[in-house]
ChimeraX commands (.cxc) that place a marker at each C-alpha (Angstrom):
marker #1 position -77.53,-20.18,37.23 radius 0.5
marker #1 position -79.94,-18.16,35.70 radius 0.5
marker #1 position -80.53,-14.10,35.55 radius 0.5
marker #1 position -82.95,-12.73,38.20 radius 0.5
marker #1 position -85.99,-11.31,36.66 radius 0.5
marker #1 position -86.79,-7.20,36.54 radius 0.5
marker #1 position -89.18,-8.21,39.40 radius 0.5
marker #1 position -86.79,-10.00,41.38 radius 0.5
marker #1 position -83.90,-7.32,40.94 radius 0.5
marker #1 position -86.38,-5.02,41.76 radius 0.5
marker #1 position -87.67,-6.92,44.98 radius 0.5
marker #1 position -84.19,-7.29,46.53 radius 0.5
marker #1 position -83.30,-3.73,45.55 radius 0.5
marker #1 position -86.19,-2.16,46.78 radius 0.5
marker #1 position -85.43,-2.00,50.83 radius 0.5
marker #1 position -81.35,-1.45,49.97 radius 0.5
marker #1 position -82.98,1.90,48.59 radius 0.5
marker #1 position -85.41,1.99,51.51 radius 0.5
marker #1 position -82.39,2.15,53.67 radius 0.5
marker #1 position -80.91,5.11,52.40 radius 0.5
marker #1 position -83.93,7.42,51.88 radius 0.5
marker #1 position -86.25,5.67,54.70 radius 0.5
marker #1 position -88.78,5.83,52.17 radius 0.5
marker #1 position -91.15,3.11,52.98 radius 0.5
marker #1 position -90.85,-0.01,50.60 radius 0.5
marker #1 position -94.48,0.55,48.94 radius 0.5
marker #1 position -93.75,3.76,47.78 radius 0.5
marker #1 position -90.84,2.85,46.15 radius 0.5
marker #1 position -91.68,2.35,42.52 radius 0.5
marker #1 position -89.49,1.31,39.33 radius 0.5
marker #1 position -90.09,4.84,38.07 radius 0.5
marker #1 position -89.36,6.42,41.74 radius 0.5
marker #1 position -86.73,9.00,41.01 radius 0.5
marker #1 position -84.11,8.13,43.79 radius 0.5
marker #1 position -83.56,12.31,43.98 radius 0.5
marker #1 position -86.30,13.96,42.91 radius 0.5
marker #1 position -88.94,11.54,44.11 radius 0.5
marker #1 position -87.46,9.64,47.13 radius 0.5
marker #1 position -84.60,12.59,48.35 radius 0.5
marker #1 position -81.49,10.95,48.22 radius 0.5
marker #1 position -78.49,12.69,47.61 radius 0.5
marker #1 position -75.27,12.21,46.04 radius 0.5
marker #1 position -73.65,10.50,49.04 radius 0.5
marker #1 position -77.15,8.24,49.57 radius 0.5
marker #1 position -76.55,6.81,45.89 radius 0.5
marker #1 position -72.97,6.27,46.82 radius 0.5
marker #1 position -74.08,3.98,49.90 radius 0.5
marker #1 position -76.29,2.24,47.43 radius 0.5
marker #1 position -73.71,1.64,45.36 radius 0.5
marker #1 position -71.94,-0.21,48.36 radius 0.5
marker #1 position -75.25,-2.16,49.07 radius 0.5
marker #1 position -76.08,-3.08,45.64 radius 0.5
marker #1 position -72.54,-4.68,45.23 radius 0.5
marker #1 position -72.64,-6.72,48.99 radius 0.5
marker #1 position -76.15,-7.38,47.83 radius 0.5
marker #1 position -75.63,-8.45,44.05 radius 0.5
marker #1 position -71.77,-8.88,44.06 radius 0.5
marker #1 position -71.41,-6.73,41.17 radius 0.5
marker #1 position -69.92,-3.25,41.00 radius 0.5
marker #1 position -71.16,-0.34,39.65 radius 0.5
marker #1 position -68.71,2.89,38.69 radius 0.5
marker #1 position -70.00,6.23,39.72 radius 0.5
marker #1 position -69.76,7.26,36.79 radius 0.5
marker #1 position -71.21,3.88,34.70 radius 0.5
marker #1 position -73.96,5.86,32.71 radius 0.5
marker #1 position -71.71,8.07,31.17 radius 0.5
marker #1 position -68.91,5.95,30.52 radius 0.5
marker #1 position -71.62,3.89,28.82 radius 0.5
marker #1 position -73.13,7.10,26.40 radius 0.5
marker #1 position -69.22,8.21,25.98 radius 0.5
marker #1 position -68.08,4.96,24.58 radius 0.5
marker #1 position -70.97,5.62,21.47 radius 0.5
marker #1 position -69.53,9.25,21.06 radius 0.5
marker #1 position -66.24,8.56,19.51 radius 0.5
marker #1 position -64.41,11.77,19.15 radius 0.5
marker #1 position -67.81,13.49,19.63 radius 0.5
marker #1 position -68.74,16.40,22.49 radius 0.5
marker #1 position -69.95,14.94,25.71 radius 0.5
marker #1 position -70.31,18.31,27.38 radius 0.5
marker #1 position -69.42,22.05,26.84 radius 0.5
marker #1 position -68.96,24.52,29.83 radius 0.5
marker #1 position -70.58,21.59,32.19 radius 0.5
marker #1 position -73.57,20.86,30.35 radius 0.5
marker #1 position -74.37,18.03,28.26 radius 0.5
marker #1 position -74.29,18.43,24.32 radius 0.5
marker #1 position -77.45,17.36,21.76 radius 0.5
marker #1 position -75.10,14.09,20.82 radius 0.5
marker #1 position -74.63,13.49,24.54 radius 0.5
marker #1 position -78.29,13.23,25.23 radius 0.5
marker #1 position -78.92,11.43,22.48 radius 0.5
marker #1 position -76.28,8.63,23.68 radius 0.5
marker #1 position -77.92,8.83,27.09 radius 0.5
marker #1 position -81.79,8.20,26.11 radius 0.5
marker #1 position -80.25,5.08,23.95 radius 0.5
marker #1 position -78.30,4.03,27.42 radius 0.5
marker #1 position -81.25,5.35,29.83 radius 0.5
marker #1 position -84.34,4.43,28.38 radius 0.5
marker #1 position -86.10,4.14,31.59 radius 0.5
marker #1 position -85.87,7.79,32.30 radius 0.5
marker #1 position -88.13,9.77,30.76 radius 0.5
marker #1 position -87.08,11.59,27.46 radius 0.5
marker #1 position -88.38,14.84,28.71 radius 0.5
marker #1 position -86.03,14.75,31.89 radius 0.5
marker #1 position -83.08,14.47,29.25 radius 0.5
marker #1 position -82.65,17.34,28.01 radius 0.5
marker #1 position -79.78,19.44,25.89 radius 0.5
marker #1 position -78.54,21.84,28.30 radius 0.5
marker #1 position -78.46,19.39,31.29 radius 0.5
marker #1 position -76.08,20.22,33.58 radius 0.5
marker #1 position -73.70,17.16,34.13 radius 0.5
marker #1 position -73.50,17.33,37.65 radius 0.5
marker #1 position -77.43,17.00,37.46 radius 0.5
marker #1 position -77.44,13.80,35.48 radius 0.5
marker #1 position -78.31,11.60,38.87 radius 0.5
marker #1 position -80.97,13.27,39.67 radius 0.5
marker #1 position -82.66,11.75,36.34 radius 0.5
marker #1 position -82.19,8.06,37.66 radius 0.5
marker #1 position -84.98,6.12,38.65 radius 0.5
marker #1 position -85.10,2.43,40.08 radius 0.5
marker #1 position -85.51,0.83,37.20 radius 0.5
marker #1 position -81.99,2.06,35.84 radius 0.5
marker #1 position -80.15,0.11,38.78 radius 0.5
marker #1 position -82.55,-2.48,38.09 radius 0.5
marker #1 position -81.73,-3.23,34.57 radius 0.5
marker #1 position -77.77,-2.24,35.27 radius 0.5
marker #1 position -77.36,-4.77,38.11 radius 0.5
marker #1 position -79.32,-7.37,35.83 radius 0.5
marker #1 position -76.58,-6.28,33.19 radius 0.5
marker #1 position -73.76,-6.44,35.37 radius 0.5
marker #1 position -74.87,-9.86,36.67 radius 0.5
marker #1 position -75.19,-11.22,32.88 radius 0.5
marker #1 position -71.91,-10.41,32.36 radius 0.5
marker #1 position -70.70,-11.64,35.04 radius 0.5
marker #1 position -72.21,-15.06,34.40 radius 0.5
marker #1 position -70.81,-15.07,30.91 radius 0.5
marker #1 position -67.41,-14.57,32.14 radius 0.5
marker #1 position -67.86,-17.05,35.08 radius 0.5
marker link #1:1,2 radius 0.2
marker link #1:2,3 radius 0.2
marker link #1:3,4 radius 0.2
marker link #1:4,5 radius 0.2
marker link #1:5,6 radius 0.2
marker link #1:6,7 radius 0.2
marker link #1:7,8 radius 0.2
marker link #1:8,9 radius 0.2
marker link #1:9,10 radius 0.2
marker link #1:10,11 radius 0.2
marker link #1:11,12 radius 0.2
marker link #1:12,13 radius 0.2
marker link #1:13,14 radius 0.2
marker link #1:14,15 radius 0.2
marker link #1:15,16 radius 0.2
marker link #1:16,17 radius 0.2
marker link #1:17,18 radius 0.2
marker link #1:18,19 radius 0.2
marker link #1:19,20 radius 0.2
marker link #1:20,21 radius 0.2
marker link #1:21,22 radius 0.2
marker link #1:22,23 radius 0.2
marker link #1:23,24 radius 0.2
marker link #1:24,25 radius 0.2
marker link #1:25,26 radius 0.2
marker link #1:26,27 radius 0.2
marker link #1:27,28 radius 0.2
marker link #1:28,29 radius 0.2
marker link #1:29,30 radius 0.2
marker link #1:30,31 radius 0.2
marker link #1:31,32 radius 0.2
marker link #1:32,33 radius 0.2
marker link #1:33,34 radius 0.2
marker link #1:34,35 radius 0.2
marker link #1:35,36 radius 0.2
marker link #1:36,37 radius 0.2
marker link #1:37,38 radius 0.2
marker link #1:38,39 radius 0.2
marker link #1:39,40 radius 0.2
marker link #1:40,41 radius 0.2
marker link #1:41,42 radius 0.2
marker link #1:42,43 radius 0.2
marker link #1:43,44 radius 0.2
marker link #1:44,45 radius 0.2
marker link #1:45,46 radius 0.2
marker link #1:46,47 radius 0.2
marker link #1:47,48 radius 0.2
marker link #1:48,49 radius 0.2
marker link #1:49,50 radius 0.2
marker link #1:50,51 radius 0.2
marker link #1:51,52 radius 0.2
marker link #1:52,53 radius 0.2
marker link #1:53,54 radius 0.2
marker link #1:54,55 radius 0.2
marker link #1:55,56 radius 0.2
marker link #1:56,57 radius 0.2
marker link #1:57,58 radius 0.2
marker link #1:58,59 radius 0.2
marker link #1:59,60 radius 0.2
marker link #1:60,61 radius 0.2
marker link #1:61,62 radius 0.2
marker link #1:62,63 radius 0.2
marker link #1:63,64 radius 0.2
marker link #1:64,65 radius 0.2
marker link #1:65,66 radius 0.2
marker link #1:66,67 radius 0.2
marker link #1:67,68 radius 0.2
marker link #1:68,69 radius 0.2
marker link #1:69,70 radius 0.2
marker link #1:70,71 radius 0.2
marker link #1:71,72 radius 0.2
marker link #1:72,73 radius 0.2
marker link #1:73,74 radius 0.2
marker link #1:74,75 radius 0.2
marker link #1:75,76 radius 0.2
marker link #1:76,77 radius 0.2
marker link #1:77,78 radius 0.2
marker link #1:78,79 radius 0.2
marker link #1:79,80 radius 0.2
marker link #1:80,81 radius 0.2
marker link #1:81,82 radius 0.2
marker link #1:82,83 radius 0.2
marker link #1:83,84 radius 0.2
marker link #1:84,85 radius 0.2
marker link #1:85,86 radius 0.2
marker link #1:86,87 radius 0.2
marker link #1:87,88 radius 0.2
marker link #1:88,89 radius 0.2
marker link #1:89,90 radius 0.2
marker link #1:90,91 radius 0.2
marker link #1:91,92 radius 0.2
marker link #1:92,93 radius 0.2
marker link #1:93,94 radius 0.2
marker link #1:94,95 radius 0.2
marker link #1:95,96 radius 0.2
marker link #1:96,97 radius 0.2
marker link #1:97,98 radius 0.2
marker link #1:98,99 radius 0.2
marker link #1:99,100 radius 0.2
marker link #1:100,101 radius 0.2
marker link #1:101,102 radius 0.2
marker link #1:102,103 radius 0.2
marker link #1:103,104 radius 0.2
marker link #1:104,105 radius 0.2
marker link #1:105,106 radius 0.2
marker link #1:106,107 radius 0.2
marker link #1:107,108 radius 0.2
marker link #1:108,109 radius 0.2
marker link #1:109,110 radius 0.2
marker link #1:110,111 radius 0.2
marker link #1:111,112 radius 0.2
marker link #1:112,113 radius 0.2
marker link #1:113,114 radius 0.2
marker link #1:114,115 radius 0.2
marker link #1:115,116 radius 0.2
marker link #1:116,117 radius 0.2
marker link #1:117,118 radius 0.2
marker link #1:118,119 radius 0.2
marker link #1:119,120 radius 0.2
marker link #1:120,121 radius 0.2
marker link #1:121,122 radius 0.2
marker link #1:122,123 radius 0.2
marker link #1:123,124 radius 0.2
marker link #1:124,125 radius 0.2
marker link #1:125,126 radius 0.2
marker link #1:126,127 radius 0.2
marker link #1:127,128 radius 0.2
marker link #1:128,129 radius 0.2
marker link #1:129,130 radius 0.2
marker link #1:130,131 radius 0.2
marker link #1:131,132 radius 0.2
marker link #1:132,133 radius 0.2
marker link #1:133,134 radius 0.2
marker link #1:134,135 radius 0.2
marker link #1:135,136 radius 0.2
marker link #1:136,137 radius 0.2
view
């Protein structure tokens, strides 16, 4: 079997993130920000966790961004006092480059790291997850 497109990801994730913010499909965008642009919350992205894995049959962590950016930092400062380190951000532009390097900032408070992520991070992480899991099937 092969990989879905970006386009056909982002076509079959597009109304799974319709159905948690009731944003209507069109103005859903790859760079939509589910928080700051569409108003989902931290539970919302939880549910579309759930959906993306009935959806796409593959599951994504919580926390699969920073896991990601912390496996590059060996030994190295993720955070200090709750906000994310220079090295940190670094790691997370290299694992995020869909967001925009301006809404990465040192000095980002973790807890405020999903509020950065757009459509077209789940996009390319379910494509991801699904190329893995055709390489191990």
């Amino acid at each position: 079997m092969m990989e879905p497109d970006e386009q056909e990801v982002f076509d079959r994730l597009r109304p799974l993130i319709h159905e948690i913010t009731g944003v209507p499909e069109e103005r859903i965008l790859m760079g939509s920000a589910l928080v700051e642009d569409l108003g989902a919350e931290s539970l919302d992205l939880l549910d579309l966790s759930f959906l993306i894995e009935e959806t796409f049959g593959v599951a994504l962590g919580g926390d699969e961004f920073e896991r990601q950016a912390r496996a590059t930092m060996p030994g190295g400062a993720y955070e200090r006092d709750g906000l994310l380190t220079e090295e940190a951000i670094e790691r997370l532009r290299e694992a995020l480059p869909e967001v925009p390097p301006e809404k990465l900032q040192p000095g980002l408070p973790k807890v405020a790291l999903p509020r950065v992520l757009n459509a077209a991070v789940f996009v390319h992480l379910i494509q991801r997850k699904l190329a893995e899991k055709e390489a191990t099937a």
